[in-house]
Backbone as a ProteinNet text record, in pm:
[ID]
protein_1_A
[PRIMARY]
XXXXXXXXXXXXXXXXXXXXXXXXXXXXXXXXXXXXXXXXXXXXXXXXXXXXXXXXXXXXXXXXXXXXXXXXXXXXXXXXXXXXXXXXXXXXXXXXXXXXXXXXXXXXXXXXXXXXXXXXXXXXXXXXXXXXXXXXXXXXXXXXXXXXXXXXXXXXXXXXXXXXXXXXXXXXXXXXXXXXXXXXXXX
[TERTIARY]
84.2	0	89	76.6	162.7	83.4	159.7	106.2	251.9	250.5	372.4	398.2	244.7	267.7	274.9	345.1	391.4	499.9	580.4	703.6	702.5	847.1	860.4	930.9	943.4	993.1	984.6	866.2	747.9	648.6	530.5	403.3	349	271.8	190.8	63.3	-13.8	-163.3	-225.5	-301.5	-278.9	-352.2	-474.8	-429.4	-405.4	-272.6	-130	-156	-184.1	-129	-285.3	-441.7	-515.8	-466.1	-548.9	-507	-561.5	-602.8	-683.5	-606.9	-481.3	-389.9	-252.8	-233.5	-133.6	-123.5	-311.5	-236.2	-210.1	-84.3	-44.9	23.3	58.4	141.8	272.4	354.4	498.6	513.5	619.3	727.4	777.4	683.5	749.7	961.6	993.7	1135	1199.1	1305.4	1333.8	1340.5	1396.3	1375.4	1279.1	1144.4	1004.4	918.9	1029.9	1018.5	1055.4	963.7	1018.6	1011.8	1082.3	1073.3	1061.4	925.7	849.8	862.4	982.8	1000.8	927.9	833.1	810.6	809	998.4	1039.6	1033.9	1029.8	1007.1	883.3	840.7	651.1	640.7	616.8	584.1	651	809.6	886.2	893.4	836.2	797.4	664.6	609.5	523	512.5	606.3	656.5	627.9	599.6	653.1	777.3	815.6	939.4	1000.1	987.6	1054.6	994.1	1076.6	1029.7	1185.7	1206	1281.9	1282.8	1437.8	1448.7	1497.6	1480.2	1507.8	1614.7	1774.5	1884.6	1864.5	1774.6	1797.9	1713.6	1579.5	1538.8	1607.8	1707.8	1788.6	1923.3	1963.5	2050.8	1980.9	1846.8	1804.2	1725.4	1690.6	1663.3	1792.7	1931.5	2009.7	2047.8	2070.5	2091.4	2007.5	1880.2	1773.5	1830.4	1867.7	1873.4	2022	2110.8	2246.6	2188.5	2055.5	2078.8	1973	1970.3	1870.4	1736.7	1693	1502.4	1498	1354.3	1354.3	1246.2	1166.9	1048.4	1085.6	1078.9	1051.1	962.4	876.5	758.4	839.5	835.5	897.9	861.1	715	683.2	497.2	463.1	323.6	353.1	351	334.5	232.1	126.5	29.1	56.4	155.9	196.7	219.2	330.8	434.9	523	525.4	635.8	736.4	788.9	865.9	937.4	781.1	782.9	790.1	688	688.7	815.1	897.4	1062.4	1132.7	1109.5	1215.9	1234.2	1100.2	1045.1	1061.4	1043.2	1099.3	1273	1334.4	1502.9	1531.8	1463	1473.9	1475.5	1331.1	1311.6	1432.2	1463.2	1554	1705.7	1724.9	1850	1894.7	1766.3	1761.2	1898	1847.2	1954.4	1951.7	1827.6	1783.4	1619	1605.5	1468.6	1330.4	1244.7	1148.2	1094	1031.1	1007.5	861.7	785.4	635.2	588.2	485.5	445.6	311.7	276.3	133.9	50.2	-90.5	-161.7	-297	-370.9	-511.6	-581.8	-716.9	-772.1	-857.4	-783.9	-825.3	-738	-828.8	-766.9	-631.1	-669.6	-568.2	-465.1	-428.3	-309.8	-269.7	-330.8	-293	-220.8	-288.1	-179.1	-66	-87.8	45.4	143.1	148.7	220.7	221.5	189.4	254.4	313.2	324.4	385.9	481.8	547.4	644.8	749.7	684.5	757.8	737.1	694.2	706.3	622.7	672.1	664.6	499.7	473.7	337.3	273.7	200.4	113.5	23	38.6	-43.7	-160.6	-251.8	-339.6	-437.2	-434.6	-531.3	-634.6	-759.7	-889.8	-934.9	-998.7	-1076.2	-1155.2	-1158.3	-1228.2	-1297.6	-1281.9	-1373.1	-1491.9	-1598	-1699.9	-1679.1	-1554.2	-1498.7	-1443.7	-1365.5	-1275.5	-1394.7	-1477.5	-1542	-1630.2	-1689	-1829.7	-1795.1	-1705.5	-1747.8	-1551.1	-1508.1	-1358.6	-1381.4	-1442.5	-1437.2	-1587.2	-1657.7	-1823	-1877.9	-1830.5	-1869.5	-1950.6	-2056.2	-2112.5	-2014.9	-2044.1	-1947.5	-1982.2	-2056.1	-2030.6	-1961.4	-1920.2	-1823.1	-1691.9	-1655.3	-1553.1	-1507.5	-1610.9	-1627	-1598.7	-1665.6	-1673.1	-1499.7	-1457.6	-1341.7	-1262.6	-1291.8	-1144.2	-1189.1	-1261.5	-1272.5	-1263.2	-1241.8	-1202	-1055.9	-1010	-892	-776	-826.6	-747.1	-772.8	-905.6	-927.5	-815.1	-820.9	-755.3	-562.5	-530.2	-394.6	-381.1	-459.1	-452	-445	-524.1	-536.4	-404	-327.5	-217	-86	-107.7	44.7	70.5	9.4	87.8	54.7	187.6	143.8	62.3	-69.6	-168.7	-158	-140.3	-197.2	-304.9	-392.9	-523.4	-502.6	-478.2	-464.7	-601.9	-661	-786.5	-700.4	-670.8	-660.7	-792	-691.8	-805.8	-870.3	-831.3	-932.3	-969.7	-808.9	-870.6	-986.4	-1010.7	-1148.8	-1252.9	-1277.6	-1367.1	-1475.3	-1620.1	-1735.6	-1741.3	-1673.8	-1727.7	-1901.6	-1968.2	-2119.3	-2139.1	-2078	-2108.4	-2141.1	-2239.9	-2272.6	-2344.3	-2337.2	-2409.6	-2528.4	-2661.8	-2773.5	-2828.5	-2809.5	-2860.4	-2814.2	-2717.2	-2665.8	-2720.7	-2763.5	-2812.1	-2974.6	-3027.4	-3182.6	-3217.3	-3115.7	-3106.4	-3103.7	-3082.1	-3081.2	-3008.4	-3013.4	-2903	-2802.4	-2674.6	-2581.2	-2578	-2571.1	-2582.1	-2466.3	-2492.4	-2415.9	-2295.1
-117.7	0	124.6	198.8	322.6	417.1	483.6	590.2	668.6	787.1	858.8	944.9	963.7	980.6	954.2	827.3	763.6	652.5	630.5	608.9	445.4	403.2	367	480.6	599.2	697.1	805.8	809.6	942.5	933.4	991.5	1013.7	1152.9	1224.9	1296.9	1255.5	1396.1	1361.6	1319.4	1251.5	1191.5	1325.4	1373.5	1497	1583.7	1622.9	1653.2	1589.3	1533.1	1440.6	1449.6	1521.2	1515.6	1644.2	1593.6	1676.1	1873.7	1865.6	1985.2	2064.4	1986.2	2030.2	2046.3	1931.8	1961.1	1985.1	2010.6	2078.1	2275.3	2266.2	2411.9	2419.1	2290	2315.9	2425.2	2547	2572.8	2615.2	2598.8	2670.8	2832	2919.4	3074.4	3070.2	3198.9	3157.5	3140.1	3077.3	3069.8	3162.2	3284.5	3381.4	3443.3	3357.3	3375.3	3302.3	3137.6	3077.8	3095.5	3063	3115.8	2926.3	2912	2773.6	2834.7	2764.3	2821.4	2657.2	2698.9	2562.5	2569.9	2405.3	2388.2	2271.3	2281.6	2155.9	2206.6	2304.3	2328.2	2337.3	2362	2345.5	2180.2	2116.3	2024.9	1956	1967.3	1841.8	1780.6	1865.6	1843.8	1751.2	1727.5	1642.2	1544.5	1483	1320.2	1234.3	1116.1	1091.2	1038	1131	1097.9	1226.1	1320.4	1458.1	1614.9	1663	1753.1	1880.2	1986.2	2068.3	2143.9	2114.5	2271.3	2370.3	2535.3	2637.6	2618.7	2583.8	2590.4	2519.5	2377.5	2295.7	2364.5	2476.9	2508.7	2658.3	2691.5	2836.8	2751.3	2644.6	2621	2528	2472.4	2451.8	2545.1	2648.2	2794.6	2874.3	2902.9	2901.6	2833.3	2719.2	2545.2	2635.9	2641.2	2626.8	2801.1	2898	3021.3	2994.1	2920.6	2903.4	2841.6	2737.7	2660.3	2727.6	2828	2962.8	2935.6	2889.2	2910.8	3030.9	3047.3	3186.2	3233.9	3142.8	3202.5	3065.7	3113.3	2934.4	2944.2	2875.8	2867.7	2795.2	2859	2875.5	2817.3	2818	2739.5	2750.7	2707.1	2774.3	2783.7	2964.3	3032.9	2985.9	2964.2	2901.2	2768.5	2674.8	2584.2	2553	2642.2	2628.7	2780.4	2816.2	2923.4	2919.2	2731.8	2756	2782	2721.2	2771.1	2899.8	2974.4	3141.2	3202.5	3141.7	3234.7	3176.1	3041.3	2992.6	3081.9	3118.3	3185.7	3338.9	3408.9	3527	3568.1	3443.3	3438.9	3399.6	3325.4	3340.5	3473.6	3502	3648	3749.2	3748.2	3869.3	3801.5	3692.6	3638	3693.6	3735.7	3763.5	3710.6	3553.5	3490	3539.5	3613.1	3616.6	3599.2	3450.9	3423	3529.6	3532.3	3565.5	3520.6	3503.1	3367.8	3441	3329.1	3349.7	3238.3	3206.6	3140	3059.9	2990.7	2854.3	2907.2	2928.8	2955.3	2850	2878.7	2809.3	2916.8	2930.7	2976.4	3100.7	3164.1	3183.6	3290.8	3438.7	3568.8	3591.3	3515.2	3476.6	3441	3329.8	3262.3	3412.5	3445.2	3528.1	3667.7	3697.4	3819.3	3769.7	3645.5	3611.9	3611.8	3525.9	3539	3696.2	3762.1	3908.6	3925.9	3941.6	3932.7	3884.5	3721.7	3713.6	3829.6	3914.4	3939.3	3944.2	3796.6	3777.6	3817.1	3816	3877.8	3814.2	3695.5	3620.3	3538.2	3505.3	3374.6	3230.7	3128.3	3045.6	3020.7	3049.6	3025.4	2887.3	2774.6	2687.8	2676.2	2573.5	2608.9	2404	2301.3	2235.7	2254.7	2175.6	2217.3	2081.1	2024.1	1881.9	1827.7	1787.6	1742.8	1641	1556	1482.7	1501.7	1658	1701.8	1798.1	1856.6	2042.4	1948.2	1853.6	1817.4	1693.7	1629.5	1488.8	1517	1581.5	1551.7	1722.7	1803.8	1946.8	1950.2	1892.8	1923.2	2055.5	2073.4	2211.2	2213.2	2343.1	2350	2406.4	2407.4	2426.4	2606.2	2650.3	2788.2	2855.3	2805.7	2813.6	2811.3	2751.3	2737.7	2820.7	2873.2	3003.1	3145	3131	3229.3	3265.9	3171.9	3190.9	3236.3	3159.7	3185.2	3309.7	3430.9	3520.5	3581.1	3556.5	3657.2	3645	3543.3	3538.3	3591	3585.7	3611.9	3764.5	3816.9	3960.8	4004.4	3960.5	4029.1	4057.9	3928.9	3931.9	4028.5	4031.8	4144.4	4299	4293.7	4406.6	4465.5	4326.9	4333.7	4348.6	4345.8	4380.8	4251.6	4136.1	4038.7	3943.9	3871.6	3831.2	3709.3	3675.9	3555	3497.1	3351.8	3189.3	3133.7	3135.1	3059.2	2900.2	2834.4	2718.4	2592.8	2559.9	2482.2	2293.3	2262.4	2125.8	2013.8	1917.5	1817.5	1845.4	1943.3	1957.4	1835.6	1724.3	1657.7	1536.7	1623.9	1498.8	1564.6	1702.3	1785.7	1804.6	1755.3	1751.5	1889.5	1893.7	2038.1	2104	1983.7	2011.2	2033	2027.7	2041.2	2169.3	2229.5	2402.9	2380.9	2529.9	2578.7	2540.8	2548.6	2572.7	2672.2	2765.1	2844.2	2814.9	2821.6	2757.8	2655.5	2542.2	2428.1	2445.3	2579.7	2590.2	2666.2	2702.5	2745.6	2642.1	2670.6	2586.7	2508.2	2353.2	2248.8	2297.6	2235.1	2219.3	2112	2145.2	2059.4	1941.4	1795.2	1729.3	1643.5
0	0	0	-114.2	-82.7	-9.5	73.7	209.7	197.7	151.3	189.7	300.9	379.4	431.1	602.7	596.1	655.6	652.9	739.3	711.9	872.6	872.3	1024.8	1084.9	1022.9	1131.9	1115	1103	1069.1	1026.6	1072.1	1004.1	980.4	852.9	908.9	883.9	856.8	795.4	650.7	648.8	487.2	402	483.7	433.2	352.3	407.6	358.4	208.7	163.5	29.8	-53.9	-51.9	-125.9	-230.1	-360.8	-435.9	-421.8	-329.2	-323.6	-224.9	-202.1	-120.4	-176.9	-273.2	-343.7	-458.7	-523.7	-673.4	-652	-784.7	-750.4	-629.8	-553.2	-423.2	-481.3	-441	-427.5	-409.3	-331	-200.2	-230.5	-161.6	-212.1	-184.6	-238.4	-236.9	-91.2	-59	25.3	151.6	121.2	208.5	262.7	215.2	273	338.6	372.3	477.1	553.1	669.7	820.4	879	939.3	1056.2	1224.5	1236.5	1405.9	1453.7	1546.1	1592.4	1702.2	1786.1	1922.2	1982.1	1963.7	2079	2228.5	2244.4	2387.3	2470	2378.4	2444.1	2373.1	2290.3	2223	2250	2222.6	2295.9	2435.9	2502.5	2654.2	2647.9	2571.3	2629.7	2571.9	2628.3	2607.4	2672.5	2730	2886.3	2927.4	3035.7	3111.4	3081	2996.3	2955.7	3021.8	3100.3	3131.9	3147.5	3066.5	3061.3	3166.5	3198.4	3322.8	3298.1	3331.2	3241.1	3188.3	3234.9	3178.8	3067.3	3068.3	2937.5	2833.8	2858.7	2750.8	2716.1	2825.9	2759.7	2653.9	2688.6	2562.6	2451.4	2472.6	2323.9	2287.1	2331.3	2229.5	2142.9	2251.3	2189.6	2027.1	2105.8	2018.8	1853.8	1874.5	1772.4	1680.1	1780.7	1685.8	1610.8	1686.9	1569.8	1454.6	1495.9	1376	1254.8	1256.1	1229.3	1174.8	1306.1	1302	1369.2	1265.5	1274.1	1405.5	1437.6	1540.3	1649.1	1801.9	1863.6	1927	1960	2068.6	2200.2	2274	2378.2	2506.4	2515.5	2615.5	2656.4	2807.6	2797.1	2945.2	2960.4	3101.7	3209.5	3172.1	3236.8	3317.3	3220.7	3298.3	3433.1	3421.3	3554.3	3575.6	3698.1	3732.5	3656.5	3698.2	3637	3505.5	3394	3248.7	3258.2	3286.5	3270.2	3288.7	3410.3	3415.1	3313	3229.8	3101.7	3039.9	2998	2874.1	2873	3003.8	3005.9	2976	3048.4	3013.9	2877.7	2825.4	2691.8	2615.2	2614.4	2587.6	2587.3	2742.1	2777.5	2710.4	2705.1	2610.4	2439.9	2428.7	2294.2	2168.6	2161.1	2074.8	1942.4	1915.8	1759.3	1713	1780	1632.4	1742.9	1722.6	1711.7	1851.8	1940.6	2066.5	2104.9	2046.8	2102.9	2230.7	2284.5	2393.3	2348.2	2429.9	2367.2	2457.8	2433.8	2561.3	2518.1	2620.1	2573.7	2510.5	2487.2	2480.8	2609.5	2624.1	2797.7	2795.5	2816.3	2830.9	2941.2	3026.5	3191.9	3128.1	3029.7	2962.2	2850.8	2797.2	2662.9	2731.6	2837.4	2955.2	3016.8	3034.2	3107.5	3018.6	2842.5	2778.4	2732.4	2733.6	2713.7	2826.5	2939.8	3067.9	3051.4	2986.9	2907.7	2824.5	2780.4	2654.3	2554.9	2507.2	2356.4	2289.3	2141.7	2016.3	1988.2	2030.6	1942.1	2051.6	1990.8	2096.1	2012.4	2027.6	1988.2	2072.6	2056.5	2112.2	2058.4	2163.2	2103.6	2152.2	2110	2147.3	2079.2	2132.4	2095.8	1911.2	1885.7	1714.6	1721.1	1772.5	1743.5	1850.3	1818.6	1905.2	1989.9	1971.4	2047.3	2163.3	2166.6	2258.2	2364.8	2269.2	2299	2412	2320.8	2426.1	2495.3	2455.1	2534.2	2636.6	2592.3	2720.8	2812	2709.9	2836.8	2861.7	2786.1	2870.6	2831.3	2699.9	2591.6	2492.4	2543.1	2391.3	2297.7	2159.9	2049.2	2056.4	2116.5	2129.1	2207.7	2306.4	2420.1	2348	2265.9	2239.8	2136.6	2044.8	1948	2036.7	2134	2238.1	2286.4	2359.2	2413.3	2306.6	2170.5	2076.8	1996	1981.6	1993.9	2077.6	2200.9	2294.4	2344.3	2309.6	2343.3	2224.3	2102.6	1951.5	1967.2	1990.7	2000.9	2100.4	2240.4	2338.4	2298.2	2223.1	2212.8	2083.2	2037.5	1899.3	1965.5	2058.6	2132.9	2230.4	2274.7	2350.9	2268.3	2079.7	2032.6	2013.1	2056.2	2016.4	1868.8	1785.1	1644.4	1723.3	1659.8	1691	1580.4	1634.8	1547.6	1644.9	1578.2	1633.7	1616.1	1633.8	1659.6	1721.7	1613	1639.4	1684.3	1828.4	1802.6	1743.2	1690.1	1674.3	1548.5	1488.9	1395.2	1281	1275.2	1135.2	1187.1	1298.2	1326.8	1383.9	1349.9	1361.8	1225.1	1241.7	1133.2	1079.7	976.7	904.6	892.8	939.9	927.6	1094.4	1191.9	1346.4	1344.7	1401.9	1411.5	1528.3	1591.9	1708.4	1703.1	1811.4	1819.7	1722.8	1725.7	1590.8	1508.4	1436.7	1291.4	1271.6	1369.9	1334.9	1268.2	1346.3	1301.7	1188.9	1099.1	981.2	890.3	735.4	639.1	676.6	675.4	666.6	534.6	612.6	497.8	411.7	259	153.7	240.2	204.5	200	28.1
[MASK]
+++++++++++++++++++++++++++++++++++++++++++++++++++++++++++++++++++++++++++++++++++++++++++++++++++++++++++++++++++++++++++++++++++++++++++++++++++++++++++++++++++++++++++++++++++++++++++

């Protein structure tokens, strides 16, 4: 079975590989890629891995020699002791760019400006799997927060990525209570 995209030592999303994705795929010129690395928020959640500031002040270092250009740095909300990584990072100023992960949640999106940094990822649930059945959400709640939280950091100066998890298993036909009592969507 060919699957490219998947490997024994790598996978992504298949995705990735419909044609509605890759026709006309190409790469603007090089100098208009940016690489937003997040081994430090992302690589931390492994099990058995947990970074202590010194180890994430020399793989931020580590990452700006090897010249990425933005890093996600961590999520303040976490831990104290994330929030002081991420500020010494900041104040290190190796080079790339260093934004922070928050939830969806105005409390997280101040703290990462409190940080410093330049940006924020903000994520938020996108799937009926996660919204309603693991947080106990209506799907408007979750519209709710991620407008108020994308607004607020826009408001605070900081660059926003909205970040929907879960999405490749989120029903493009799932809608609110009102949206639902409108025209159905063609299938």
């Amino acid at each position: 079975m060919n699957q490219p995209w998947k490997t024994d030592k790598w996978f992504v999303s298949p995705w990735n590989y419909e044609p509605e994705v890759t026709t006309e795929f190409k790469f603007p010129p090089t100098k208009e890629i940016k690489i937003h690395d997040i081994t430090l928020r992302d690589g931390e959640q492994q099990a058995g891995i947990a970074y202590t500031k010194k180890d994430k002040l020399m793989i931020a270092k580590a990452l700006a020699e090897a010249g990425v250009h933005r890093i996600e740095a961590g999520m303040p909300a976490v831990s104290k002791e994330d929030e002081a990584a991420i500020k010494e990072i900041v104040q290190a100023n190796f080079g790339p760019e260093i934004f922070a992960f928050s939830r969806c949640m105005a409390s997280d999106v101040k703290l990462a400006k409190e940080c410093g940094v330049k940006g924020v990822v903000v994520e938020i649930p996108s799937s009926e799997h996660v919204i309603k059945y693991a947080y106990g959400w209506e799907l408007q709640k979750a519209i709710d927060l991620s407008i108020e939280a994308t607004l607020l950091a826009k408001e605070l100066g900081l660059y926003t990525v909205w970040f929907p998890i879960d999405a490749s298993r989120a029903d493009l036909n799932w809608r609110t209570g009102e949206e639902a009592s409108r025209t159905p969507l063609p299938r």
